[in-house]
C-alpha positions as CSV (number, residue, x, y, z in Angstrom):
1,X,58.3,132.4,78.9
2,X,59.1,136.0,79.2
3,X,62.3,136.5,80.1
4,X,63.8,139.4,83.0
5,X,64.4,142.5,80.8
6,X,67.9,142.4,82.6
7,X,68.7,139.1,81.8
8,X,67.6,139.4,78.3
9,X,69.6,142.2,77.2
10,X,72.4,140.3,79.1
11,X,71.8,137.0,76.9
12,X,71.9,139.0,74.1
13,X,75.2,140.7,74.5
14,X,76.6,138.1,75.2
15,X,75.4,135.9,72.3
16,X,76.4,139.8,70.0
17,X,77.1,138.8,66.2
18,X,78.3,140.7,63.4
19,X,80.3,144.2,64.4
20,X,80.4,142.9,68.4
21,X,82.0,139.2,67.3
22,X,84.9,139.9,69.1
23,X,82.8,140.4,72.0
24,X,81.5,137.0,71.7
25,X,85.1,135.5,71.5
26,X,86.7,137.3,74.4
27,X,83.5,135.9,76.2
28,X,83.9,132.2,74.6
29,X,87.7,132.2,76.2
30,X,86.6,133.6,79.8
31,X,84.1,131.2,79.6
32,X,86.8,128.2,79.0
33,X,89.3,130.2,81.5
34,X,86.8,128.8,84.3
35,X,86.1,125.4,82.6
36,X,89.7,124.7,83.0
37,X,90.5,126.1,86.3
38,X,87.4,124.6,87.9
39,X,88.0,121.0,86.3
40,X,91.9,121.3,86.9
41,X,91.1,122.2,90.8
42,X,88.5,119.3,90.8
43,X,90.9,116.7,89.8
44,X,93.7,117.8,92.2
45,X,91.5,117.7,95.0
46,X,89.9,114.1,93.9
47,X,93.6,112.8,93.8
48,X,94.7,113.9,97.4
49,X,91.8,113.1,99.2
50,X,91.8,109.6,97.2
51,X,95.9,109.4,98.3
52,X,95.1,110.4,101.3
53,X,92.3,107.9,101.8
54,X,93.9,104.8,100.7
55,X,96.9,105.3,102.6
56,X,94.8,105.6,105.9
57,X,92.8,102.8,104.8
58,X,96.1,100.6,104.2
59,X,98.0,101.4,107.2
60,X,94.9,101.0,109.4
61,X,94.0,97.7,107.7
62,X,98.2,96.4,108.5
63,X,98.1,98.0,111.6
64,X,96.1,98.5,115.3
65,X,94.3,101.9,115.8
66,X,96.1,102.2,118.9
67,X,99.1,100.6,120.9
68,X,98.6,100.7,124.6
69,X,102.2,99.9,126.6
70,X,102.9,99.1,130.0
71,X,106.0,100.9,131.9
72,X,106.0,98.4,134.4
73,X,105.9,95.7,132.3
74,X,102.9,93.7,130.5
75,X,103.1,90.4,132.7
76,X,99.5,89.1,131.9
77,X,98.3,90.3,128.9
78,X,94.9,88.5,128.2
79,X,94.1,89.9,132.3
80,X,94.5,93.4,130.3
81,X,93.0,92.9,127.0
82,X,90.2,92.1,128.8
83,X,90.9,95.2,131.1
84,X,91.0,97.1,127.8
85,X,88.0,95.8,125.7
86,X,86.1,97.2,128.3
87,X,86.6,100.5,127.0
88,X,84.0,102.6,124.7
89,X,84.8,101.9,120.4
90,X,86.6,99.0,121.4
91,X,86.1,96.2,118.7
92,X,89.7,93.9,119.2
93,X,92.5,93.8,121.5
94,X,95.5,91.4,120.5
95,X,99.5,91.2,122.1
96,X,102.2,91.9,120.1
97,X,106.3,91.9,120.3
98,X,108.4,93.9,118.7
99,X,111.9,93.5,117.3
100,X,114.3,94.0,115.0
101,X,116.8,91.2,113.1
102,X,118.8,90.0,110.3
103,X,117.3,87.3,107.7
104,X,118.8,85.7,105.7
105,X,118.5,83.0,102.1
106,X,119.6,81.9,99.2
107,X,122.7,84.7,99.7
108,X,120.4,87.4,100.0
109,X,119.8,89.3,103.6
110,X,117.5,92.1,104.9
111,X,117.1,93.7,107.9
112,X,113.5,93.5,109.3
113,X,110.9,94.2,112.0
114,X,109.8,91.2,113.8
115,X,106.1,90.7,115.2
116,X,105.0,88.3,117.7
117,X,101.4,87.5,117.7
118,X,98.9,85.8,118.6
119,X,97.2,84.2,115.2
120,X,93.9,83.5,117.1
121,X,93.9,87.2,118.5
122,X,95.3,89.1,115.4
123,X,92.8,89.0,113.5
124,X,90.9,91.5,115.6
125,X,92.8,94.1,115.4
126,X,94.3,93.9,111.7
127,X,93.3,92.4,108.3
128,X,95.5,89.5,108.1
129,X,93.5,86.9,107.5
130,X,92.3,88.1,104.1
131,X,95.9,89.4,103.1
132,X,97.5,85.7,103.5
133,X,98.7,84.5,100.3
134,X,100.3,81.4,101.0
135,X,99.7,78.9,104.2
136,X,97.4,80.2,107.5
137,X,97.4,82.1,110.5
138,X,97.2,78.8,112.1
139,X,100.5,77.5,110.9
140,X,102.2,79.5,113.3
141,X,100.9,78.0,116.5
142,X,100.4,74.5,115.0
143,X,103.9,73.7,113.8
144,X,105.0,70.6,112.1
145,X,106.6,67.9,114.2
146,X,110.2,67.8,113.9
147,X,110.2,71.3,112.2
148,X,111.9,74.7,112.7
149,X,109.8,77.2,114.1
150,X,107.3,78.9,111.7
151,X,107.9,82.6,110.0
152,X,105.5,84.6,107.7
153,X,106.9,86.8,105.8
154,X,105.9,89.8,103.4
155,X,105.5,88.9,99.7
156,X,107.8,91.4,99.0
157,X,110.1,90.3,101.8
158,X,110.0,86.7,100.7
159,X,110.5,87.7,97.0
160,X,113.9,89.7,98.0
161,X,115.1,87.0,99.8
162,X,114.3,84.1,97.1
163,X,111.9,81.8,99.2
164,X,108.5,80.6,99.7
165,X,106.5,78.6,101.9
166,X,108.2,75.5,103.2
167,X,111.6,77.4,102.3
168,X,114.2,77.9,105.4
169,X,115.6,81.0,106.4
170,X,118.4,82.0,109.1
171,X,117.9,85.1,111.7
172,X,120.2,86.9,113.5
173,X,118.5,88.7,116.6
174,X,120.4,91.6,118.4
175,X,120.4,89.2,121.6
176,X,123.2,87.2,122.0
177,X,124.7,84.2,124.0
178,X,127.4,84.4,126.6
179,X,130.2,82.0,125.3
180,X,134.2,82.8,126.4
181,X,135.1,84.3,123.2
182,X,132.4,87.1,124.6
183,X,129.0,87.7,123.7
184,X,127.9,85.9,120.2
185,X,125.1,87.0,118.1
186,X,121.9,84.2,118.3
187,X,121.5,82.8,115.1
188,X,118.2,80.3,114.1
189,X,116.6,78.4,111.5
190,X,112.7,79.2,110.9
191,X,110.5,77.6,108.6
192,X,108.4,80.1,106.5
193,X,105.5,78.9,106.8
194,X,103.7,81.2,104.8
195,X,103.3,84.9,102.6
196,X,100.7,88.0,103.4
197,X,100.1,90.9,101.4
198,X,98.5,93.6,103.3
199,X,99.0,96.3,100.6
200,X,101.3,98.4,102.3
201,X,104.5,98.6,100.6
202,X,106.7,99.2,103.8
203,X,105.3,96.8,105.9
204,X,104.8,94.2,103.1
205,X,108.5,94.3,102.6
206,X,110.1,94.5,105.9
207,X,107.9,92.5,108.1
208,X,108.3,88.9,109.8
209,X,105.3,87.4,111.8
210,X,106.1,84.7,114.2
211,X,103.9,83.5,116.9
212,X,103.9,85.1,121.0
213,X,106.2,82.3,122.5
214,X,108.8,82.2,119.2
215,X,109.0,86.1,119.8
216,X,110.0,86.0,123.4
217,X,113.2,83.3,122.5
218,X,114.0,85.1,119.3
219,X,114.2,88.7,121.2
220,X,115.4,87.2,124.6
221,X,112.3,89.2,126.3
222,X,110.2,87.9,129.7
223,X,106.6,89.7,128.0
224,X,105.4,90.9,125.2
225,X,105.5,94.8,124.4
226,X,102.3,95.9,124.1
227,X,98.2,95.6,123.5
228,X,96.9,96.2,120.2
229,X,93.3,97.9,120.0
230,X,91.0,97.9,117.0
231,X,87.9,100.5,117.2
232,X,84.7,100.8,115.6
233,X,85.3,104.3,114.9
234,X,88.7,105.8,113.9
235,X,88.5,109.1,114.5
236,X,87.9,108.5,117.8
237,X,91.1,106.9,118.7
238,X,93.1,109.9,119.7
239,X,89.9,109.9,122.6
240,X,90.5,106.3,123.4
241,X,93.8,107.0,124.1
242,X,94.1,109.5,126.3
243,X,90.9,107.8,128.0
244,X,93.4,104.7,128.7
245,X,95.9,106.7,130.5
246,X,93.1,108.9,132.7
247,X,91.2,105.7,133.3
248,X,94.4,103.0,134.4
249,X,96.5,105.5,135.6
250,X,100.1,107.0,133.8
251,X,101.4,103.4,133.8
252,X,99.4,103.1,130.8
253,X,100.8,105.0,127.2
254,X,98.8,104.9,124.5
255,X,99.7,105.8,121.1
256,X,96.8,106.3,118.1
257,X,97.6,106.0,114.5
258,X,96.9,109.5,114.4
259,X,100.2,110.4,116.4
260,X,102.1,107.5,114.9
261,X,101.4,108.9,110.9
262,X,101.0,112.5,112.3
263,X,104.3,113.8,110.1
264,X,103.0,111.7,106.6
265,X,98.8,113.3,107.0
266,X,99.9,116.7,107.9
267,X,102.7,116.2,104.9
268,X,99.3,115.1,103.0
269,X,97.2,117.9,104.1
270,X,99.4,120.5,103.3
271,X,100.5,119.4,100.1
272,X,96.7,119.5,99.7
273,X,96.0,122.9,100.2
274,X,99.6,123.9,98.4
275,X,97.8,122.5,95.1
276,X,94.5,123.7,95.8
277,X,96.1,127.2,96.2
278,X,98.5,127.1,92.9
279,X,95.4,125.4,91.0
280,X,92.9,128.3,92.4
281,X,95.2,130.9,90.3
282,X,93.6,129.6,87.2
283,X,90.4,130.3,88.4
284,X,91.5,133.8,89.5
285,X,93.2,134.2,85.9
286,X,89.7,133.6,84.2
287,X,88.1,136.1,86.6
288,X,90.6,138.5,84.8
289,X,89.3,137.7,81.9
290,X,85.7,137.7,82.8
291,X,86.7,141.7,84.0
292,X,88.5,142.5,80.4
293,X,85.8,141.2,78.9
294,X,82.9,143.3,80.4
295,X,85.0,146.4,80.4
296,X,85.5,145.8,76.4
297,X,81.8,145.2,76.1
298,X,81.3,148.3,78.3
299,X,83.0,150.5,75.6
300,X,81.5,148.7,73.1
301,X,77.8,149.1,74.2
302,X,78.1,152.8,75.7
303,X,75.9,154.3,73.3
304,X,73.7,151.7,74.3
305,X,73.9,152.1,77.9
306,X,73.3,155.8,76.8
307,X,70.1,154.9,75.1
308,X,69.0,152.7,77.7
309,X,69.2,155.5,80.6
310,X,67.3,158.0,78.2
311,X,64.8,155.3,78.3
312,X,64.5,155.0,81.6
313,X,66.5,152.1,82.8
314,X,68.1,152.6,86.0
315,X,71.5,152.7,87.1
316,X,70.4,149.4,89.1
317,X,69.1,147.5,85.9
318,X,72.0,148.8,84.0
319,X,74.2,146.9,86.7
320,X,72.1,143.9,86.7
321,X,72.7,143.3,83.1
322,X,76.7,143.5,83.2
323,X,76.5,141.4,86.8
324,X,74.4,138.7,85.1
325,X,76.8,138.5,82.3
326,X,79.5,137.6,84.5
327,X,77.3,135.0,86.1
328,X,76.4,133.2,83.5
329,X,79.7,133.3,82.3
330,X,80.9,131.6,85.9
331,X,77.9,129.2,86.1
332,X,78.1,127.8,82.6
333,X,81.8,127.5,83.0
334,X,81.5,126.4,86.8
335,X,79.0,123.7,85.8
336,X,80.9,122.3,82.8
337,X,84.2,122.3,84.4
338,X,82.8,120.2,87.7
339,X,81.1,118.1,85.7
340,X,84.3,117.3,83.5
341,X,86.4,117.1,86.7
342,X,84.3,114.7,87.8
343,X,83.9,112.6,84.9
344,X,87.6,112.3,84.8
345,X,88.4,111.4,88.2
346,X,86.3,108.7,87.7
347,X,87.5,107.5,84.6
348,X,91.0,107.9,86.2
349,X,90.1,105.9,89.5
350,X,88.2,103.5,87.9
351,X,90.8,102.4,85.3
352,X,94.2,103.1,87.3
353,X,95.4,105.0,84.6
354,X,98.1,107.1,86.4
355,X,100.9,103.9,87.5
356,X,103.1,105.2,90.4
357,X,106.3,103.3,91.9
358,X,104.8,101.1,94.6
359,X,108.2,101.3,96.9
360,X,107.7,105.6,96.6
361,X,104.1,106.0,97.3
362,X,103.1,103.0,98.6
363,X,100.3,102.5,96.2
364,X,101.2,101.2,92.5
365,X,98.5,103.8,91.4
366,X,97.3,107.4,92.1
367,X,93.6,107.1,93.6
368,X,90.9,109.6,93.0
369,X,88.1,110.5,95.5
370,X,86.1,113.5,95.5
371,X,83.9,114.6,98.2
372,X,80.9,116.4,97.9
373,X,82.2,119.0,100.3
374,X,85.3,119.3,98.6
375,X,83.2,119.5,95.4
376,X,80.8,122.3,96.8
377,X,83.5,124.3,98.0
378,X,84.4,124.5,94.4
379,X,81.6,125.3,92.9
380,X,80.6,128.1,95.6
381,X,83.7,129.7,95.1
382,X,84.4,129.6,91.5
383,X,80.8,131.2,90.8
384,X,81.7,133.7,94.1
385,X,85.2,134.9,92.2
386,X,83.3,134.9,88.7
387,X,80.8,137.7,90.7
388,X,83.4,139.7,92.0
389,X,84.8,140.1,89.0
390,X,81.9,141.9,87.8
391,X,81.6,144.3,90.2
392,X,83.9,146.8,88.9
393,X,82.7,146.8,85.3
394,X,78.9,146.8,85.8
395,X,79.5,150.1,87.8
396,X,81.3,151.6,85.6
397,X,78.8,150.6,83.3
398,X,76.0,152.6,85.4
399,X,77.7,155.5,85.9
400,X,78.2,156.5,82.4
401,X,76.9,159.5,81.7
402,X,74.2,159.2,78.5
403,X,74.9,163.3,77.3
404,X,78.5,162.2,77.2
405,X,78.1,158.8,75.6
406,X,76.0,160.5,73.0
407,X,77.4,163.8,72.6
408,X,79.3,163.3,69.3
409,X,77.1,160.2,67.8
């Protein structure tokens, strides 16, 4: 197949031996310039969005999409969870109370957030079921006779304080009894009835579960706080919850995971662009070199740019030839880079190579995902920066003049 004449004289220079090896090397190294920046941007991109992911994936698979609260007071809550399932994306609805205390065991104490729930109800709204470790949802509102009240507890919880299922612990609530000496903290004994993991570091650690009627003695409260919603669609919770408060009224606030993680995703997102921005340099450093090398070869080949003119190439082919050298330069680089970044990522993700501290990130790995947007964007403007770069040489390149280029040859 016959080849562009443009194209072929571009080939050719850049594949120059003998006297124009040098040529050839400069072109090598602008070549791996953009391999490196385009596989280095890759990566950093496939390990946000992968961070990113799986910590929106783990926080909305330990928590509800949205918490709806009453100011008035939530006195009947199945009347509105069925008031609430009525609205559009809504999957689950389930109570919940919330609470603070002191446990204690075996000598050790933590302070930690206590739930009340509903164990037939909860499992619309979060993944608990599959995260239980030891015992059952249904342990909590099926208690043993002549047994403290049942407790489930975060592995990580239950491995600080030294227990397991069957094990006792001792809680201290902020409500207290009225005795003469003044009001006395509320101590009780609960029976842990059982372990979850949901794979979220914080809540894993610092959570207690008990069951709707426990909660209400424990925290000394006449109703439970709130209703938690689950939707078919996250994205469009911050909808769903402005459509609560327009639909029942501003008795009704409803706060989205969106709002409730808004300072950790836009910590994300910017930290996101940050790398992408320091990462893009090395691209822009290749294009650099992509510019030195065409002005080199343009001072090299002058005489036969000269030559070419005389033969009637015009200034436009002449351009063509240096612009296509560029390209190929970006494309080939461009092509090989993605295609390593991509490789790598995967290889990363798949084996978990990159350990993190569980208790810092949440996650005892980094993740890697790439999107084929994020991946496009890439590409388009790696190859975009490699063309710009060639601007400036190729017309230089066809503005020499050929009675100056040969006058002394």
């Amino acid at each position: 197949m016959d080849l562009p004449f443009e194209l072929h004289v571009a080939l050719r220079y850049l594949l120059a031996r003998r006297k124009q090896a040098f040529i050839s090397v400069i072109s090598a190294i602008s070549t791996l310039g953009v391999i490196v920046g385009v596989m280095a941007l890759v990566i950093a991109l496939a390990l946000m969005t992968g961070l990113q992911d799986e910590l929106r994936d783990r926080i909305l698979g330990a928590t509800p999409h949205i918490f709806v609260f009453k100011r008035s007071g939530i006195t009947d809550y199945k009347a509105e969870i069925e008031k609430l399932k009525q609205m559009p994306h809504v999957t689950g609805a389930a109570p919940a109370i919330i609470g603070k205390a002191l446990v204690s065991a075996a000598g050790d104490e933590a302070f930690i957030n206590i739930k009340g729930i509903d164990p037939l109800l909860e499992p619309s709204v979060t993944e608990l079921v599959p995260a239980m470790r030891a015992g059952s949802l249904g342990d909590l509102s099926n208690p043993e006779s002549n047994a403290h009240d049942a407790i489930l507890l975060g592995t990580d919880l239950a491995a600080q304080l030294g227990v397991s299922a069957g094990d006792s612990i001792t809680i201290l609530t902020a409500r207290g009894t009225l005795t003469p000496m003044g009001l006395m903290p509320r101590t009780r004994q609960l029976r842990v009835a059982g372990t979850f993991n949901l794979g979220f570091y914080e809540i894993d650690s610092q959570t207690g579960l008990v069951s709707i009627p426990v909660g209400l003695r424990l925290l000394d409260k006449q109703n439970v706080d709130a209703v938690q919603l689950r939707l078919d669609d996250i994205y469009a919770a911050p909808a769903v919850a402005n459509a609560v408060t327009a639909k029942f009224g501003n008795d009704y606030v409803a706060e989205d995971w969106t709002k409730m993680n808004q300072s950790l995703f836009s910590a994300l997102t910017l930290e996101k662009m940050a790398i992408s921005l320091t990462i893009g340099l090395i691209v822009m450093v290749a294009a650099l070199n992509i510019v030195a090398s065409l002005i080199l070869l343009v001072m090299e080949k002058h005489r036969d740019i000269a030559i070419l003119k005389t033969m009637g190439a015009s200034a436009r082919s002449v351009t063509a030839i240096f612009m296509l050298q560029g390209l190929i330069i970006g494309v080939i680089g461009t092509g090989v880079g993605g295609g390593l970044g991509y490789v790598a990522a995967r290889i990363l993700d798949r084996y978990r190579l990159i350990k993190v501290p569980l208790d810092v990130y949440q996650v005892s790995y980094m993740p890697f995902k790439l999107q084929p947007l994020d991946f496009t964007l890439v590409v388009f403007a790696a190859i975009l920066i490699c063309f710009l770069a060639t601007i400036y040489p190729s017309r230089q390149a066809a503005r020499l003049d050929p009675a100056q280029a040969l006058r002394y040859e």
